[in-house]
N, C-alpha and C positions, 0 to 999 in steps of 0.2 A: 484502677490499674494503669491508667492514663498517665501517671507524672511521672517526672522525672528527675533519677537521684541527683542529690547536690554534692558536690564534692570538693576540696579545700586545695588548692593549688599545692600545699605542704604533702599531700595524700597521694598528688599524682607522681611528684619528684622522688617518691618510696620505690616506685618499680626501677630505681635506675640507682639506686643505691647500694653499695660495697655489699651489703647482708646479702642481698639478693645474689649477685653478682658471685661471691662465695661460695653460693649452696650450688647453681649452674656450674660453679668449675669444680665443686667435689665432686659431683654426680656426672662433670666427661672423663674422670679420671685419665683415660688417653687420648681421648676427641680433643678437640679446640673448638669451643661454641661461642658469640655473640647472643648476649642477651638481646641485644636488638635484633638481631636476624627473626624470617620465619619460622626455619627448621633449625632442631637441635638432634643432634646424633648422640647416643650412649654407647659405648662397647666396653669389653669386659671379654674374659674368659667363656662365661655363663651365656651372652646376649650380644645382638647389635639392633639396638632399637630408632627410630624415629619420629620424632613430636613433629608435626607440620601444623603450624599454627595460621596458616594460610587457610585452612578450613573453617577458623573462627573467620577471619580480616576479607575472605570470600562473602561474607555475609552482607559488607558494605554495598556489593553490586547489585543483591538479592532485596535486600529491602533498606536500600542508603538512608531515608527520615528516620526509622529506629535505630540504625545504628550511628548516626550522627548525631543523634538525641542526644547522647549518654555526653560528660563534660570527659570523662576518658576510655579513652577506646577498648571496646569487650575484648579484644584482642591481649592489651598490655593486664587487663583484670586476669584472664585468664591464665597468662604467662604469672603472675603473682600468686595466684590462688596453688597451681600446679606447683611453685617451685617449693613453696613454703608447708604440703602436703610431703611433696618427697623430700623434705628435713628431715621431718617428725615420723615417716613411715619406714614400711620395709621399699627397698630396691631392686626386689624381683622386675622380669620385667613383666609379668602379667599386673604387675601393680602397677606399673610407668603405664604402661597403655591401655590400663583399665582407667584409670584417675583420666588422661587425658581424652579417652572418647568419653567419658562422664561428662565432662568440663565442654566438649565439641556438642555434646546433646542437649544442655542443660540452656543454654547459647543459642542453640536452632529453635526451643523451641518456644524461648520467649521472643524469637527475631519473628516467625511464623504467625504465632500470635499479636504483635505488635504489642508484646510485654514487658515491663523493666523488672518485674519483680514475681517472687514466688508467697505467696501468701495465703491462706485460709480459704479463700476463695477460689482460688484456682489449682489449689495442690493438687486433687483430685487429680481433674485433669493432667496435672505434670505427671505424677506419676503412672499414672495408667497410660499413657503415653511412653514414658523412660522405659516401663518393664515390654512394650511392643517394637520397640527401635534398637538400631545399634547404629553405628559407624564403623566403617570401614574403606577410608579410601571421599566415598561419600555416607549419608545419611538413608539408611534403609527399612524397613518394615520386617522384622522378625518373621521367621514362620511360628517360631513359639513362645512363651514369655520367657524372660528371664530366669535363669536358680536366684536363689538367694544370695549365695555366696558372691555371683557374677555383680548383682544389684549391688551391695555392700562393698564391690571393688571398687565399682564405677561412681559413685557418688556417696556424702554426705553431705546432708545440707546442712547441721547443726556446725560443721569443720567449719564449711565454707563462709558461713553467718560470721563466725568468732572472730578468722579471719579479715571480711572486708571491716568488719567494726574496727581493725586497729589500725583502717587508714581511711578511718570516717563516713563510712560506709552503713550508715542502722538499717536503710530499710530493704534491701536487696531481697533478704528472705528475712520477711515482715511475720511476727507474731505466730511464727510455725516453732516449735514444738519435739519435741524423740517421741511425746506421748502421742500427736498429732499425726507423727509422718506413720506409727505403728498402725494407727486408728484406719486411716486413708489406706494402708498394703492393707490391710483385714479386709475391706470392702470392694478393692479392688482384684485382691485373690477370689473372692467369693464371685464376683459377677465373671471373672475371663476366663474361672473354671466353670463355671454353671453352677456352682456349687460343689463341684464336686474334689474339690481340696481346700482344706482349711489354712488359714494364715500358718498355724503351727507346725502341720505336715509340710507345706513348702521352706518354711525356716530348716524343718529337717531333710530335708535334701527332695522331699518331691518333686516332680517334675509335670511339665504341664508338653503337652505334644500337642499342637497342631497341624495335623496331616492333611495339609491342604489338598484341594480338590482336584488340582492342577498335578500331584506328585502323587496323591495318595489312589485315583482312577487306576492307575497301572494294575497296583495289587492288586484292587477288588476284580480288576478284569482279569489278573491270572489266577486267582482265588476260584472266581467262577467260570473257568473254562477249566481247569483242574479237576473241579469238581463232578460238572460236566458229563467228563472224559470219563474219568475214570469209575464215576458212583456205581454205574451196573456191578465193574469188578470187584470192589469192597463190597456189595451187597450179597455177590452169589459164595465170595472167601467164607463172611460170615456165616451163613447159612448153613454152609457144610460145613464150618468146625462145631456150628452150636450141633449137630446132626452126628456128628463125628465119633462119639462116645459112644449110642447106640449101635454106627457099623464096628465099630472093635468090639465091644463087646460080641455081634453076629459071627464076626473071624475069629473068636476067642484068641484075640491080639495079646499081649502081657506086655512088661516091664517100658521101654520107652517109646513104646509105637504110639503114644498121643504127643509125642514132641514130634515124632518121624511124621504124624499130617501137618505139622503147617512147613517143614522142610518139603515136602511132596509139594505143597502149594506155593511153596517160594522158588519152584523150579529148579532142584534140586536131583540129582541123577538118583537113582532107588540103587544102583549098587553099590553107592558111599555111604548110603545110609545103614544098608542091611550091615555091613561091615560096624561102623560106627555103634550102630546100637545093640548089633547084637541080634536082629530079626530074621524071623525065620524067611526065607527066601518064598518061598509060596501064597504065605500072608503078605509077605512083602509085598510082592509083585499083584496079588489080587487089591489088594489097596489102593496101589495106583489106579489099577483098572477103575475102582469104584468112584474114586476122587475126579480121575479125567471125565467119565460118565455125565454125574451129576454136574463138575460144571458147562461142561455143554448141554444138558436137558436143562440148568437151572439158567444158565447166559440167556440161550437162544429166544424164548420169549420176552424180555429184556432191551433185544435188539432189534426186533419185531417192534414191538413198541415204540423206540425211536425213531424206525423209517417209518411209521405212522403219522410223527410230526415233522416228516421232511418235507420241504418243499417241494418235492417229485409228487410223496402222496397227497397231500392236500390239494397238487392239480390234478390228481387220478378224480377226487371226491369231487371236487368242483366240476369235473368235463361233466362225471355219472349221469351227479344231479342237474346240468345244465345250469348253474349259477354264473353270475358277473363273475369276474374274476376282481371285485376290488378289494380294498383294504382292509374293510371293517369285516366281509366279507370270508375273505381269509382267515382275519383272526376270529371271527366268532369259529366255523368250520374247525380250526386247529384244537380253541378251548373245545368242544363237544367232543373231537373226537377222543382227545387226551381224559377226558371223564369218562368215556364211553369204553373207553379201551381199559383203565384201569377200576370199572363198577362205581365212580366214583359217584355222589349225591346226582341218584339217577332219575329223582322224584322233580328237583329243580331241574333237571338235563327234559324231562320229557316237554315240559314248561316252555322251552325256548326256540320249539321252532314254529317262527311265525314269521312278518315279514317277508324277506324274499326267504326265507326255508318253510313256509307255511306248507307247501306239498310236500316236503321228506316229513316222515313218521320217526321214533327213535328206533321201531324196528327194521326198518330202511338202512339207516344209518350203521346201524348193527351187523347186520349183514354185507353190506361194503367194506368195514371195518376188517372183519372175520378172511374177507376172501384177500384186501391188499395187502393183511399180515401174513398169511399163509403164501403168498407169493411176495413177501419181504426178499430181495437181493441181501443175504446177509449169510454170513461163515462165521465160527466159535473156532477160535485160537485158543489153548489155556496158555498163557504168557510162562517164557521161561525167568531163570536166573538175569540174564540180560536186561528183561524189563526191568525190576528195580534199579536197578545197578544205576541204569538210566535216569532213571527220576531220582538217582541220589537218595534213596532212600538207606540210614544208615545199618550194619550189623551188629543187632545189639542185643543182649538177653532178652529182649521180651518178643525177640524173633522178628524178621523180617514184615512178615505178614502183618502181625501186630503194630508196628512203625509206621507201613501204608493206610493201614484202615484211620489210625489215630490223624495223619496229615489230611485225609480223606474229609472224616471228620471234621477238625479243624476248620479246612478251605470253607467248606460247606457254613457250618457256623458264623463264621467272617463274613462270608457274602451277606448270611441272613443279615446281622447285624448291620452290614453297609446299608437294606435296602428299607431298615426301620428305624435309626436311629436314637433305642430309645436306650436309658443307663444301662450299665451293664449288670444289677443286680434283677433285673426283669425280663430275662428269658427265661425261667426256668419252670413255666407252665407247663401240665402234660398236656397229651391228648386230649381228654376230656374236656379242656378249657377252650378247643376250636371248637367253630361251626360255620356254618353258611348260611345263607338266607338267595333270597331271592333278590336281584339287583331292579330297584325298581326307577332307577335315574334313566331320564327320557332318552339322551343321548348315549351314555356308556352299554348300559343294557344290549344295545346291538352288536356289541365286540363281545361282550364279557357280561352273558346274564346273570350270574353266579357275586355274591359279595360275599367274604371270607371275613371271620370274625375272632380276635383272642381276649376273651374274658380271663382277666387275670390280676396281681397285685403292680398298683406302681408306688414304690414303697414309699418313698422322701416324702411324697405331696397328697398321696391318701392310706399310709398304714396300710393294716389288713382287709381294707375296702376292695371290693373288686371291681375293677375298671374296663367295660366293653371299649376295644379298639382294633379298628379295620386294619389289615392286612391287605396287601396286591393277592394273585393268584401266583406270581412265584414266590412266593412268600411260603403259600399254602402249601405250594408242590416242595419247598425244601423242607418244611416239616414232617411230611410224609414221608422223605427218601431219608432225611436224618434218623427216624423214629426206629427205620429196618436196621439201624447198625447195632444195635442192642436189645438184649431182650429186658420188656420194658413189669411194670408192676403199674401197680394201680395212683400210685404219687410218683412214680417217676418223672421226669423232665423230659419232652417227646423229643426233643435233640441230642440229647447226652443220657448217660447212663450216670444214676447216683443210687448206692445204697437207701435200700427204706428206712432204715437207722440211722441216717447220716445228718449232720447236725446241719443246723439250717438248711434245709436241701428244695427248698422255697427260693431263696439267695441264689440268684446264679453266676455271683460277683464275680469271684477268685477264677471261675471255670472259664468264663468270657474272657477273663483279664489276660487269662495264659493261650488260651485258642487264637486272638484275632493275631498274636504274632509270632506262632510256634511257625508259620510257615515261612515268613521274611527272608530269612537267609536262602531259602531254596527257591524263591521269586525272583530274586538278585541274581543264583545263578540260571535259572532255569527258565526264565519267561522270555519268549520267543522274540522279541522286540529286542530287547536285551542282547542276547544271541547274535543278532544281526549287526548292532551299531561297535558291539567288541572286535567281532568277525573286520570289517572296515576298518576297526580303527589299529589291527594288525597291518593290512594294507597299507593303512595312511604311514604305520610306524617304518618300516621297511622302505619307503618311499622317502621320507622324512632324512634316513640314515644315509641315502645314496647322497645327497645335496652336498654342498654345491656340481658336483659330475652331473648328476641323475643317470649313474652308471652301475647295471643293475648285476651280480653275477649270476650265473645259470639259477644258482638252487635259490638266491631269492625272487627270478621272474617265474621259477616255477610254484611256488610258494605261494606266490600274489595269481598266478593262474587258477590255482587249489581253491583256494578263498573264495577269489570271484566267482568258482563256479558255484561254491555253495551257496554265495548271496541269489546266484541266478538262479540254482534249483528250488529253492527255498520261497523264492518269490518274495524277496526280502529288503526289494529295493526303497520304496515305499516306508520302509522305519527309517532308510539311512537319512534320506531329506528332512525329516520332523523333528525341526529345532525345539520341542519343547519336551519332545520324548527324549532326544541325546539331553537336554538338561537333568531329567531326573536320574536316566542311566548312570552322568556322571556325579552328580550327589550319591545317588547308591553307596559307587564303587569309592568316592572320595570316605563316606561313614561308614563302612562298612565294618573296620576292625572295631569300633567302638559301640556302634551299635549291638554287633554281634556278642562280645564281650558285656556290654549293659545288661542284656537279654538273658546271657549265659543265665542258670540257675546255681547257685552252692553246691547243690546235688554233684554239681560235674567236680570231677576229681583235678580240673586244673586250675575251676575257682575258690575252690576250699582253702580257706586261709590267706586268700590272695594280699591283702596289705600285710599280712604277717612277710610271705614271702616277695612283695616287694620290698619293703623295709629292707631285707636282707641282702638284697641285691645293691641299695644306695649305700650301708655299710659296708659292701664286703664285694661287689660287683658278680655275686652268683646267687641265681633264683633256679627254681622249679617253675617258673610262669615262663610261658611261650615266648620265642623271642618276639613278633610281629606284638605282644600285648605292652612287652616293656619299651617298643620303640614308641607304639602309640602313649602310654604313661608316661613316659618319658616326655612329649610333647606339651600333653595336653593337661596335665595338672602345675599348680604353679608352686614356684619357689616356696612361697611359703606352707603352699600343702607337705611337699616333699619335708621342709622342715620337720614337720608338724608329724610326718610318719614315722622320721628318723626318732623324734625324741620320744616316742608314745612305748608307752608299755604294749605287752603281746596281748593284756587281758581287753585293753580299749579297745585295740583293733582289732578283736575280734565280736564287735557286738555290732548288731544290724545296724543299731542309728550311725555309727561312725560309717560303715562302711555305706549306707544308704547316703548320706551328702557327701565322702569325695567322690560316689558315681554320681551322683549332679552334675559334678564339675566336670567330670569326666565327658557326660552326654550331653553338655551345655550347646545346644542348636541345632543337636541333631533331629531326623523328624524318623519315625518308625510307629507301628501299629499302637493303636492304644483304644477300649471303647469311647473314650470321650474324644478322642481325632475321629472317632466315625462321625457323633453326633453332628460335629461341626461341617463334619464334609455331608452329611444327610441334607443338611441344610440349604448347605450351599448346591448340591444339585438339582436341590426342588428348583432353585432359581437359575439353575443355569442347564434345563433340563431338554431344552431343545438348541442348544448350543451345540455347533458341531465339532468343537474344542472337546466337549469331554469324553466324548467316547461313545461306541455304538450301544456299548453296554449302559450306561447310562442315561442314553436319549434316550432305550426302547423298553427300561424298567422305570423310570421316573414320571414319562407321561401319564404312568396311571395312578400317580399320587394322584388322588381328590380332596376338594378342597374343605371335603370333612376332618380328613387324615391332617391337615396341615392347621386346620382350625384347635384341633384338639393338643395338637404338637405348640402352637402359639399360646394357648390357654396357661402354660406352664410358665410359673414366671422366671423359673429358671431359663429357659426355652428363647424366652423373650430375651431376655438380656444377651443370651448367645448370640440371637437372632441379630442385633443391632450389629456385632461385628462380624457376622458370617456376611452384611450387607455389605457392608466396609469391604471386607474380602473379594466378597462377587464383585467389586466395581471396578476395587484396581486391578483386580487378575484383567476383567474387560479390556480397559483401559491398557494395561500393560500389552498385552497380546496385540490390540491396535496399532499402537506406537511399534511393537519387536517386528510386528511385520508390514508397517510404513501402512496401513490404511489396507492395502491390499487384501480384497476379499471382503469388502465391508461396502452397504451400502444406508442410503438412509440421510435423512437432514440432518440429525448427529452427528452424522460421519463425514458430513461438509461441514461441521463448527469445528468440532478436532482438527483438518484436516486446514483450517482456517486460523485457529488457535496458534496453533506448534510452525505454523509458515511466518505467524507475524509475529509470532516474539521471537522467532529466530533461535532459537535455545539452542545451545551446545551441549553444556556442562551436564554430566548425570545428573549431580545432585539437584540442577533445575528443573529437570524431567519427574523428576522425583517429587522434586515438593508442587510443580504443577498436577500432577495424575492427587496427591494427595489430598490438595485442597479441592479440585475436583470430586473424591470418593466420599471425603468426609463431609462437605459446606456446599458446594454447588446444586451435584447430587441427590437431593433431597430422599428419592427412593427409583426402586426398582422392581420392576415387574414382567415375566417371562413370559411372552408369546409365544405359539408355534409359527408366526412371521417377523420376529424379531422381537429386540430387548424394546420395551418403555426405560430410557432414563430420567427420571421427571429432573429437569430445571429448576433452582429456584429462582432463578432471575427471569423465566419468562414461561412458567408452567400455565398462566392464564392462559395464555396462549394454544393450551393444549386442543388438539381437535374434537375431545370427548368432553371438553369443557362446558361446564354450564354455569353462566353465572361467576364466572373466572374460576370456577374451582372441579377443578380434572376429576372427571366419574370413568374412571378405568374399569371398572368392572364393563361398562359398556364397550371394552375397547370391537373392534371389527377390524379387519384390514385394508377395508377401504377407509375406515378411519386413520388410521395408524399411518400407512406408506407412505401417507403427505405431512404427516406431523412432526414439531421441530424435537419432540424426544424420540425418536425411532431410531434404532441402530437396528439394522441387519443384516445380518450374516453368509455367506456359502449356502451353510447348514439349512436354513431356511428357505431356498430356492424351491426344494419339492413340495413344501406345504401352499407357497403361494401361490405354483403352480396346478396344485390340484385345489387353489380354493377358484382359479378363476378359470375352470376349464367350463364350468356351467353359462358363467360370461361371455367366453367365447361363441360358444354353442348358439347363444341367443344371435348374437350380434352377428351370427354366418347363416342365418337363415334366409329361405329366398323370398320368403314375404315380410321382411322386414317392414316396409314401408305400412303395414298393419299395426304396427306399435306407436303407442305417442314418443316423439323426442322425451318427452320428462321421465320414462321410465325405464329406455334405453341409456339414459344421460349416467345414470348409478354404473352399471357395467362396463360402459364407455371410461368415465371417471378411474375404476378401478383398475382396469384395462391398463390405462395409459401410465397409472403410475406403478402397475408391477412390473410392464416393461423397462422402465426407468432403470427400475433396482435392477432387473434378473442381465440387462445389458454392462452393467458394471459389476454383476456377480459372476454370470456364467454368460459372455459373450457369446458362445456359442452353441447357446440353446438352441434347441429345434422348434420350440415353441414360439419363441420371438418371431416366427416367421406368421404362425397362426397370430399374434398380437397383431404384426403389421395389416393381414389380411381384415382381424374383424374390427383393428379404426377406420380402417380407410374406409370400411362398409358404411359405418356412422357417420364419417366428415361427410362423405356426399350426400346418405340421405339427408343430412342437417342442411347441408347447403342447396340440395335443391328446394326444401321448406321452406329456408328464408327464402330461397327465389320468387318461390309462390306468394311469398307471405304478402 
């Protein structure tokens, strides 16, 4: 792939000839362009487009020996290839600026490579490369792959071949192929879906979503605080409607008093309904009695329940029995009492008190339980009309009530699925498929004695074989609260309700596919973080409009008083600062009409027929489609899609394949729920699971992956192949988050080579930041592995060097953090300050004793050692820790006994 092409002095004097020179001036119809120039401008009625060809001739600075290689400049190739493409094409401009970030990609990534040519050997590569990047402005990394339709805008390589061959050019793209380049997208759809879309379905308009980790935490964190919140209520709703038919029948109720209970429950006034339906006022009115009753008898132990796992009680249970107050401590205490409160596997519960809970009994425990729920601080509200309202929950035949439970539902499902990652045709186990055992791992056992088990189908990789696989214990507890939202049979699916007749009802594909993202739209408006950075960014607006004055009148400083007070009531300040949460707020709100619109289902009466009545609006300028849907079509489909709908008959456009790939085009980058963006992101939080970037929600469900759960998750070759680029992923998000926030908040010898890196090359330009972080994730990088005191990034240039090294070759499994804090792959973080700090409080403790000089130096020298390098970090993390002061105290203990020994010595 070393050489380099020959080319004929007669070949190069082609780019500067009348042909060329013609096609440039048909295509500025009103511009004036030099073909020698960088930039060329197009306008038109339709467009105003811009080639900057400065983004190929940029390449010179980046890597000058490749691009001076060449006998004519990639630059004037490119200018050739492009012009000669928009002859023979259409003149949309999603075609100008597809052919030419094609032509800007193709360019990067043989200059990256130090390559001159596309060939057999590397195609691979190019392409699964092309379908991860784009251009724009500079060269960036996709959140998702490519549509089809996008791919086939932006390049051909068979054009381009045909092309340089008529100015002597053969081996540019060497012995590739249509059958070749088909072969290579089939292998590469297969691995970057995991399998789970085939070449063919993405030809027809599937789409592949990668809801990264970094965009996609938000949801699963308002998914499960939703869920949360609300599950007691949807569990007592249900209860009494299932219950509901037996009290009417007790009031000999008649004609529509089983519609008038879930109006009663959706808070609803009783004397609009006795009107409405027609009910007898008596019955009316005793109904209500009955309905407000039970939900306060059926809430109230519910809520009992909860302040059993608050942190108040669990320091009632800790003073009782006189325990430590520590961590493992707490959480073992919380799991026992959460089983003990709900009867739950009471045979393993009596099993686990040993250790420091050796002296409680489980009837000890029982009876503390008994008396702090019975003195629960807690009140039963039944929520009026207001509440939904509130949660945007919609009015719609199948009743309010109905609307709640199913979002309910939903949230709940999504979380699961965030915290297991596994297809989406594999939850649709019942009951009967859990169990538990006894946890008999040396370490974990003391938090969580209890290990939770789903024996069940994983279809792809073992058919109807059934496959034992561990579950967390929230895992275990959302199958339980799912299981109450319906009444179940004996093959049901313990999260969802499915008829026992119901076809495939094993398959929990379709059910997953439509649950992780029925919520999205109500995330976007409704999640509190959200909330906040909109609230502000009214502020910023109003603020914004005064300028150049900054002259505000009455009702807008009263306005911006309003605001602030609710960021200040709210306690909302703390969203406004988090550059990385305003990024995803404003992706949200940037995709939002198209997401929502992608998502829409047919069912809905506005998307029924919707290219028919688009079509009718580009012929005739009137539709039935929403105006905000035709601004976004309007945008976002290209010249020759719109063509393409004008000429079609009413019967094509109304068949799912058609309308399935112009929504391709439609959603081409957007990111939104999907189970296979869980898998990815399941991934990527195993390894980025004590990261204080992802979320609380995620540090404090993820450390309990074990590394059986992840061994069994690797096994999978699909799994695997994800795996290599969910690593890819975990390095540059790192990487990027370092560089967005200048080092700040990062410690570690890694974080002096970055930090040493980006000072001496001096980098300006994005796109250099760019291809540094990437050559970085990809080639440097080697791998990655998650500490609870920071990341290992292994090096390839100098991983011997590793401190767990034996024999030049890194044994991480050994890592420790007295290893680790001095080693040249350690990056760490904020997030990790409490763990390094509770690992070396033991060290402390030693090194503050008053008979120190009882110890040999060699055995204090290990704690001394660690000592000194967690202060290192926790002074460039958290300055102003209170412990640094204990640090300072127990070296100085050590320097002088050392120094009076040598004295003696």
């Amino acid at each position: 792939m070393s050489s380099v092409i020959s080319i004929s002095q007669q070949s190069q004097e082609l780019l500067n000839n009348n042909e060329l020179i013609e096609i440039l001036n048909g295509l500025s119809q009103s511009s004036t362009n030099n073909i020698n120039s960088l930039s060329w401008t197009f306008k038109n009625k339709y467009f105003d487009v811009t080639t900057d060809f400065s983004s190929i001739e940029n390449l010179k600075g980046l890597y000058p020996d490749w691009f001076d290689s060449f006998p004519i400049s990639p630059t004037d190739m490119a200018k050739y290839i492009w012009l000669n493409q928009m002859d023979i094409s259409s003149q949309g401009a999603h075609y100008f600026i597809g052919r030419f970030n094609g032509l800007v990609l193709l360019f990067y990534f043989l200059a990256q490579n130090n390559w001159h040519r596309i060939d057999r050997e590397n195609l691979y590569s190019f392409i699964e490369w092309f379908l991860l990047h784009d251009f724009n402005k500079f060269v960036f990394k996709r959140p998702s792959i490519k549509s089809y339709a996008l791919f086939i805008r932006a390049t051909k390589l068979t054009d381009i071949n045909l092309l340089l061959k008529e100015i002597g050019i053969d081996n540019f793209i060497q012995d590739v192929k249509e059958i070749h380049i088909d072969q290579t997208l089939k292998n590469a759809i297969d691995v970057l879906s995991g399998g789970e879309v085939t070449y063919n379905q993405w030809k027809d308009g599937g789409t592949f979503n990668f809801l990264t980790l970094d965009y996609g935490r938000y949801y699963v964190d308002y998914c499960q605080e939703y869920f949360s919140q609300y599950i007691n209520h949807a569990h007592v709703l249900m209860r009494i409607m299932n219950e509901s038919k037996d009290d009417l029948q007790r009031l000999g109720a008649k004609g529509k008093t089983d519609r008038a209970v879930l109006r009663i429950l959706s808070g609803e006034t009783i004397d609009n309904l006795i009107k409405e339906f027609s009910l007898k006022r008596d019955v009316a009115y005793e109904l209500a009695e009955i309905l407000k009753s039970k939900y306060q008898r059926y809430m109230l132990p519910l809520l009992q329940h909860d302040y059993l796992l608050s942190d108040e009680s669990i320091d009632r249970v800790i003073e009782r029995f006189n325990l430590p107050n520590d961590l493992h401590i707490r959480d073992k205490i919380t799991f026992l009492v959460e089983h003990v409160s709900l009867s739950q596997n009471i045979e393993l519960v009596r099993k686990s008190f040993n250790g420091d809970l050796q002296h409680i009994s489980l009837e000890q425990l029982t009876i503390a339980i008994n008396e702090i729920k019975q003195s629960a601080p807690v009140e039963v509200t039944m929520p009026d009309s207001d509440f939904y309202e509130q949660l945007g929950i919609p009015k719609t035949s199948r009743s309010i009530i109905n609307s709640f439970v199913k979002t309910i539902r939903d949230a709940g499902l999504t979380y699961f699925v965030s915290l297991n990652g596994w297809r989406k045709s594999e939850y649709g186990f019942p009951l009967t498929s859990v169990s538990s055992i006894e946890n008999t791992d040396p370490l974990d056992k003391h938090a969580y004695p209890i290990r939770f088990i789903v024996d069940w189908h994983v279809f792809k990789t073992h058919g109807d074989t059934i496959t034992q696989r561990e579950i967390t214990h929230t895992s275990y507890r959302l199958i339980n609260q799912l299981s109450l939202l319906h009444e179940s049979h004996e093959t049901c699916p313990a999260m969802y309700f499915a008829k026992a007749n119901a076809k495939d009802i094993k398959n929990s594909g379709k059910r997953i596919e439509a649950s992780v993202k029925s919520n999205w739209t109500r995330f976007i408006d409704n999640y509190e973080p959200f909330k906040a950075i909109g609230t502000q960014n009214q502020i910023d607006a109003i603020l914004a409009a005064s300028k150049p004055d900054n002259v505000l009148s009455f009702e807008e400083a009263q306005k911006i008083q309003g605001l602030q007070k609710i960021i200040k009531a709210n306690e909302w300040q703390k969203y406004i600062a988090d550059n990385e949460l305003r990024d995803a707020y404003e992706r949200a709100q940037r995709e939002r009409t198209r997401v929502d619109f992608y998502l829409t289902g047919p069912e809905n009466k506005s998307k029924k027929n919707w290219l028919i009545k688009y079509k009718s609006y580009l012929l005739q300028g009137e539709t039935e489609l929403p105006s905000e849907w035709i601004t976004m079509l309007d945008e976002h489909l290209s010249d020759d899609t719109k063509d393409y709908i004008r000429s079609s008959e009413h019967s094509y456009l109304k068949t799912n394949s058609v309308s399935k790939i112009i929504s391709a085009e439609i959603i081409e980058g957007c990111l939104y729920p999907t189970p296979h963006a869980f898998r990815h992101m399941w991934a990527e939080a195993v390894y980025r699971r004590f990261d204080g970037d992802v979320g609380w929600m995620i540090r404090s469900q993820f450390k309990h992956i074990t590394m059986g759960m992840w061994l069994a998750y690797i096994r999978d070759k699909d799994n695997r192949d994800l795996n290599n680029h969910v690593q890819v992923a975990v390095k540059t998000s790192l990487l990027n988050n370092w560089l967005q926030n200048e080092g700040k908040e990062h410690a570690g010898r890694f974080h002096v080579f970055l930090r040493r890196l980006f000072k001496v090359s001096k980098l300006q330009k994005v796109e250099s930041l760019h291809a540094v972080i990437e050559n970085l994730a990809k080639i440097e990088i080697t791998d990655i592995k998650a500490n609870p005191w920071g990341f290992c990034l292994l090096r390839r240039t100098n991983k011997e060097l590793a401190k767990c090294a034996e024999d030049g070759v890194p044994q991480r499994q050994n890592a420790t953090p007295i290893l680790c804090l001095g080693c040249h792959h350690n990056l760490t973080k904020s997030s990790n300050v409490d763990y390094i700090v509770f690992e070396t409080m033991q060290h402390i403790a030693l090194l503050s004793r008053n008979d120190l000089e009882l110890f040999p130096l060699n055995i204090l020298w290990s704690s001394y050692d660690l000592i000194k390098k967690a202060h290192k970090h926790i002074s460039n993390l958290s300055p102003n820790n209170e412990v640094l002061k204990q640090y300072q105290t127990a070296m100085i203990a050590y320097e002088k006994l050392a120094k009076k020994e040598n004295k003696n010595a």
